[in-house]
C-alpha positions as CSV (number, residue, x, y, z in Angstrom):
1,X,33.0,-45.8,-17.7
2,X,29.5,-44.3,-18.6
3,X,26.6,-46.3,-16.7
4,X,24.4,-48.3,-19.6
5,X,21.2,-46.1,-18.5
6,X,19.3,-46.8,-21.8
7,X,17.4,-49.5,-23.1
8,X,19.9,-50.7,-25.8
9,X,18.8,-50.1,-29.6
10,X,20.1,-52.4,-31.8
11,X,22.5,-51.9,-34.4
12,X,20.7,-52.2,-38.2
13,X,22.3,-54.8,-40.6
14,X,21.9,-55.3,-44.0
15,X,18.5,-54.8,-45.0
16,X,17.3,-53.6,-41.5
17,X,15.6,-50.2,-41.1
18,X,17.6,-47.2,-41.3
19,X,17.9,-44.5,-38.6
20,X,17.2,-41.9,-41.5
21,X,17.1,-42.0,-44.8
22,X,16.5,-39.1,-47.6
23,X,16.0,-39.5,-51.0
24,X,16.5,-37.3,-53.2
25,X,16.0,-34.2,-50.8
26,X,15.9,-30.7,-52.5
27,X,15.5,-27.5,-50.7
28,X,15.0,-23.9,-52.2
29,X,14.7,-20.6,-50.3
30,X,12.6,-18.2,-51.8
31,X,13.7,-14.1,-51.2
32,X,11.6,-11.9,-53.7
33,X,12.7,-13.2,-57.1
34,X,16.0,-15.0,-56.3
35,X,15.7,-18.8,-55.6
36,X,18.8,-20.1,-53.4
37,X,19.3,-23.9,-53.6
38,X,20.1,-25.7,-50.6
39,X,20.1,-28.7,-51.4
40,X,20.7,-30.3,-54.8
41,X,19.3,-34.0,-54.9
42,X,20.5,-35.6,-51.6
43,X,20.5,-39.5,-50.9
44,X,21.7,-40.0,-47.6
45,X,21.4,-43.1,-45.7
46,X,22.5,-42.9,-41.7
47,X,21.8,-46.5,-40.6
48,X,21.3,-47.3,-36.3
49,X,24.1,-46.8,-34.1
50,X,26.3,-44.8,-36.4
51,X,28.0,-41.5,-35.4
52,X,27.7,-39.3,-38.4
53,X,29.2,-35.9,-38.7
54,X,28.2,-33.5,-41.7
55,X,31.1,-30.7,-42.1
56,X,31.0,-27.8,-44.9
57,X,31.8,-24.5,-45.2
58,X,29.2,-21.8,-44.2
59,X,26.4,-22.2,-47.5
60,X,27.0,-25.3,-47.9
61,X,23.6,-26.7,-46.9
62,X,25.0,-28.7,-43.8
63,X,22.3,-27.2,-41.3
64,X,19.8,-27.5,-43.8
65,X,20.0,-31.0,-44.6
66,X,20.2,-31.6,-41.0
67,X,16.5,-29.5,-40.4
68,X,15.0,-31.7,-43.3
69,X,16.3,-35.5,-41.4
70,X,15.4,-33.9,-38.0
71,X,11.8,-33.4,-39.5
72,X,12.4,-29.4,-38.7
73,X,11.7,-28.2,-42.0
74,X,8.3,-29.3,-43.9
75,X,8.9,-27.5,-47.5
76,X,11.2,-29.7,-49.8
77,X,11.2,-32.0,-52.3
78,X,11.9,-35.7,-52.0
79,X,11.1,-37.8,-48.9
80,X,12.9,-38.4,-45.8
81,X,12.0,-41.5,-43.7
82,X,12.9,-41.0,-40.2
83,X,12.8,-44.0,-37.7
84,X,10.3,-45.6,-40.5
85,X,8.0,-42.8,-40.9
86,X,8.1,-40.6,-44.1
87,X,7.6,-37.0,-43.2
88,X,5.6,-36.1,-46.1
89,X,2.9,-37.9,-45.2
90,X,2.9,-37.0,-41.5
91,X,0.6,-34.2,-39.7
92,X,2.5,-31.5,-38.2
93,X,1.2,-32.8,-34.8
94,X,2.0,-36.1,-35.6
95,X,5.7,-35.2,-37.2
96,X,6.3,-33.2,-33.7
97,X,5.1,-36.2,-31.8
98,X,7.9,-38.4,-34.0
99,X,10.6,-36.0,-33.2
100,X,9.6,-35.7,-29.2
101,X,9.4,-40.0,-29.2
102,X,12.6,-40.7,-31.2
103,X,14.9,-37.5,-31.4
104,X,17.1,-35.2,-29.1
105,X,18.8,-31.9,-30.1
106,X,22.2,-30.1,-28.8
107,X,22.4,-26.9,-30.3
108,X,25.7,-24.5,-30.2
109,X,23.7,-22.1,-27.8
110,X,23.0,-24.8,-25.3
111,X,19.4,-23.1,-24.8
112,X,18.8,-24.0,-21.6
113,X,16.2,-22.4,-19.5
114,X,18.1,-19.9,-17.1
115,X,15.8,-19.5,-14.5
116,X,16.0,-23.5,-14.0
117,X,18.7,-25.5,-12.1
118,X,20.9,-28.3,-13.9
119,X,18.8,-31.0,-12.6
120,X,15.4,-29.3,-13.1
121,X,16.6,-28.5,-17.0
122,X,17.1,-32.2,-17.7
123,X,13.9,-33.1,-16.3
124,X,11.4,-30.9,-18.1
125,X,11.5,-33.2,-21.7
126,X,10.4,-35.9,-19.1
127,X,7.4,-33.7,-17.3
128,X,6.4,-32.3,-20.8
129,X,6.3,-35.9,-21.9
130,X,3.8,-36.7,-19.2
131,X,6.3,-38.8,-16.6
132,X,6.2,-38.3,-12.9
133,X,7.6,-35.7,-11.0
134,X,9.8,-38.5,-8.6
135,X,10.5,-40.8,-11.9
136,X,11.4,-37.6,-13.5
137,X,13.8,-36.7,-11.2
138,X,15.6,-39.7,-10.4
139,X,16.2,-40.3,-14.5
140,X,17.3,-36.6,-15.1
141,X,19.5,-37.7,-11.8
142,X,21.0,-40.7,-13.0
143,X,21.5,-38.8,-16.7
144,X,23.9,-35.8,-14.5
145,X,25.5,-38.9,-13.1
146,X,26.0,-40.7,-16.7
147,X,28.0,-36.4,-18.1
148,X,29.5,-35.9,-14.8
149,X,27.9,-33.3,-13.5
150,X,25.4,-34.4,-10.1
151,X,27.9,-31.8,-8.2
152,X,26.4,-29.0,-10.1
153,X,23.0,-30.4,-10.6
154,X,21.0,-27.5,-8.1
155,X,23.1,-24.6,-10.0
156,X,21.5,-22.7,-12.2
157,X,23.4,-22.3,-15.8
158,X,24.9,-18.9,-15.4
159,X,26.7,-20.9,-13.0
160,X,28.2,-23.0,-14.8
161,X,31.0,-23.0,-17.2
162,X,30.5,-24.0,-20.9
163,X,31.5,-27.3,-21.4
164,X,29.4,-27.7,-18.3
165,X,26.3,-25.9,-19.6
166,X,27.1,-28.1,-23.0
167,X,27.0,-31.3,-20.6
168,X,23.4,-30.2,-18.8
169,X,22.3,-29.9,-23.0
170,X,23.3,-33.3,-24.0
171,X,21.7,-34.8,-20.6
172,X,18.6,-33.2,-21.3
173,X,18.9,-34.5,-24.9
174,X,19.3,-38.1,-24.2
175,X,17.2,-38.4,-21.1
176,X,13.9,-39.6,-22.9
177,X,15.7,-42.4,-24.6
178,X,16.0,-41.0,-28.1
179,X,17.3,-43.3,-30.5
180,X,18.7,-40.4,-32.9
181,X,20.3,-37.4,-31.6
182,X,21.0,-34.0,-33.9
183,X,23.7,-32.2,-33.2
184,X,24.1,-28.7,-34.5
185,X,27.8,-27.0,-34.2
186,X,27.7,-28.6,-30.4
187,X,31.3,-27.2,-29.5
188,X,31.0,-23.7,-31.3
189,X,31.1,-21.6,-28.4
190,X,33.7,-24.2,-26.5
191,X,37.6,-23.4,-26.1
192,X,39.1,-26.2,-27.4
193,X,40.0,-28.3,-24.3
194,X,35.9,-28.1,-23.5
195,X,34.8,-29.1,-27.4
196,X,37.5,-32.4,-26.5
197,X,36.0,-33.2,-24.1
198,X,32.5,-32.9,-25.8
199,X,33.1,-34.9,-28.4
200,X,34.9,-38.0,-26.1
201,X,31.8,-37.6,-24.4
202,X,29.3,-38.1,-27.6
203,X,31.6,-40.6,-28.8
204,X,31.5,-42.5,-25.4
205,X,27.9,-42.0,-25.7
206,X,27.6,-43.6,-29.1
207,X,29.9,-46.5,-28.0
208,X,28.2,-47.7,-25.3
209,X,24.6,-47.6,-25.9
210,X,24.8,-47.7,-29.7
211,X,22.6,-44.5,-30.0
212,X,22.9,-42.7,-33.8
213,X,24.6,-39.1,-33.8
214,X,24.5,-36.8,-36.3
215,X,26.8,-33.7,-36.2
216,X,27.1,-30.9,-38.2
217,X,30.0,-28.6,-38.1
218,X,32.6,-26.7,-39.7
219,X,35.2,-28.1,-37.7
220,X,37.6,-30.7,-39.1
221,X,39.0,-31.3,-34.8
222,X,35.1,-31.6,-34.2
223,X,34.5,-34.2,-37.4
224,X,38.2,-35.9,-36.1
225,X,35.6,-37.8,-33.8
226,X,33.4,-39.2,-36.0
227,X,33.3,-42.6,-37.8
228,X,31.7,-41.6,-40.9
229,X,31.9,-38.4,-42.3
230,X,29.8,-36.5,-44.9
231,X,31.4,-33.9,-46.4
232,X,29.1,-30.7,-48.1
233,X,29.6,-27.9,-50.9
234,X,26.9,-26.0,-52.8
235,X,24.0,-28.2,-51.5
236,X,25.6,-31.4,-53.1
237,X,27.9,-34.3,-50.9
238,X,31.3,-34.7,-52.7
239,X,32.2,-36.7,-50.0
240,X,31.0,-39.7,-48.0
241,X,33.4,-42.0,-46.4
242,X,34.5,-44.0,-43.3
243,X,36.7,-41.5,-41.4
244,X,39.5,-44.3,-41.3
245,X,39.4,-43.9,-45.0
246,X,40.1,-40.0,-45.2
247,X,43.1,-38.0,-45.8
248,X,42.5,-35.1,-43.0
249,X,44.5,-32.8,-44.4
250,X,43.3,-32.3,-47.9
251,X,39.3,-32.1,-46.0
252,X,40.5,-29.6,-43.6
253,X,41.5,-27.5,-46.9
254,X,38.5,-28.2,-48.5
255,X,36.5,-26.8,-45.5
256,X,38.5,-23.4,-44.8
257,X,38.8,-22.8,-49.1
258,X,34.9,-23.3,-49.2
């Protein structure tokens, strides 16, 4: 079982701060004189401890919405309050500092440093963050430990297979202790077998120590291993449900028809 190497956030109940909230979230992309929206009046509340993932077809606004929650993207309409803070009314310095205190990202490109090892790719959040090199070390230690991978900790990632490189991301995600973590297509350049084990992994993660995940992805396997799931088309949700509560065969032909 994964070691409890965080300290515990608490699950929200009724009435009790959300993780993040947006209300009524629009997005437009400006190119010359064609305005594209992305998002179409958006109320979205993702309360603490919840694993969340957001599936759509390619258009559909998924990695939008997730930029505007994440605090990515400044330019929209509506508010988002993220861990209690609304983004409008935050600095750029001060939104970055929100998103460095109380978010981690896993990306579908793993963007890892490849000139660093394992270990030393896990620990730089920690020495950016101002933490000692010997503290630093012995968390981004103990977070190899918690994904399995202190074997491979000195290798660099070209060394390393995807799922493990993929492992090394979502270490280095969760090492400072985030209490929401945003993840954008996290299996998409897995096999299958790897993007399994990934997601037992972030679901493991979730169970444990009651951290919030938010995936986006196009794949109905990957949103399988959700709990909730937020379903996107043309910058609106049609659908927003419990995953107990879904028929998986009639979403997995919404996805692929678009």
């Amino acid at each position: 079982m994964l070691r409890r190497l965080f300290n515990k956030p608490t699950v929200s109940a009724a009435g009790d701060q959300p993780a993040v909230e947006a209300r009524g979230l629009r997005k437009a992309y400006h190119g010359g004189a064609v305005r594209v929206e992305a998002l179409r009046s958006i109320d979205l509340r993702i309360e603490r401890g919840e694993l969340v993932a957001i599936i759509g077809p390619s258009g559909s606004g998924k990695t939008t919405l997730l930029n505007c929650l994440a605090g990515l993207e400044q330019d929209f309409e509506g508010d988002v309050v993220l861990a209690g803070h609304s983004l409008r009314a935050l600095s750029d310095d001060r939104r970055a500092r929100l998103r460095a205190a109380k978010t981690g990202f896993i990306f579908q490109a793993f963007n890892l440093l490849p000139t660093l090892s394992a270990l030393e790719n896990v620990e730089m959040p920690l020495l950016i963050a101002g933490q000692g090199g010997r503290a630093a070390r012995r968390r981004a230690w103990s977070m190899l430990e918690a994904v399995g991978l202190t074997d491979r900790a000195h290798h660099r990632p070209a060394a390393l297979s995807g799922g493990q490189q993929q492992r090394v991301a979502i270490a280095r995600a969760l090492v400072n202790s985030p209490a929401i973590v945003w993840a954008d297509e996290p299996t998409g350049n897995l096999d299958s077998e790897s993007a399994a084990e990934i997601m037992a992994l972030i679901r493991q993660l979730n169970r444990e120590n009651q951290q919030t995940f938010v995936i986006v992805t196009h794949s109905p396997d990957v949103a399988s291993s959700a709990r909730r799931l937020v379903q996107m088309r043309d910058g609106h949700i049609i659908r927003d449900e419990p995953l107990h509560a879904l028929d998986t065969r009639p979403l997995e032909q919404n996805v692929v028809r678009g």
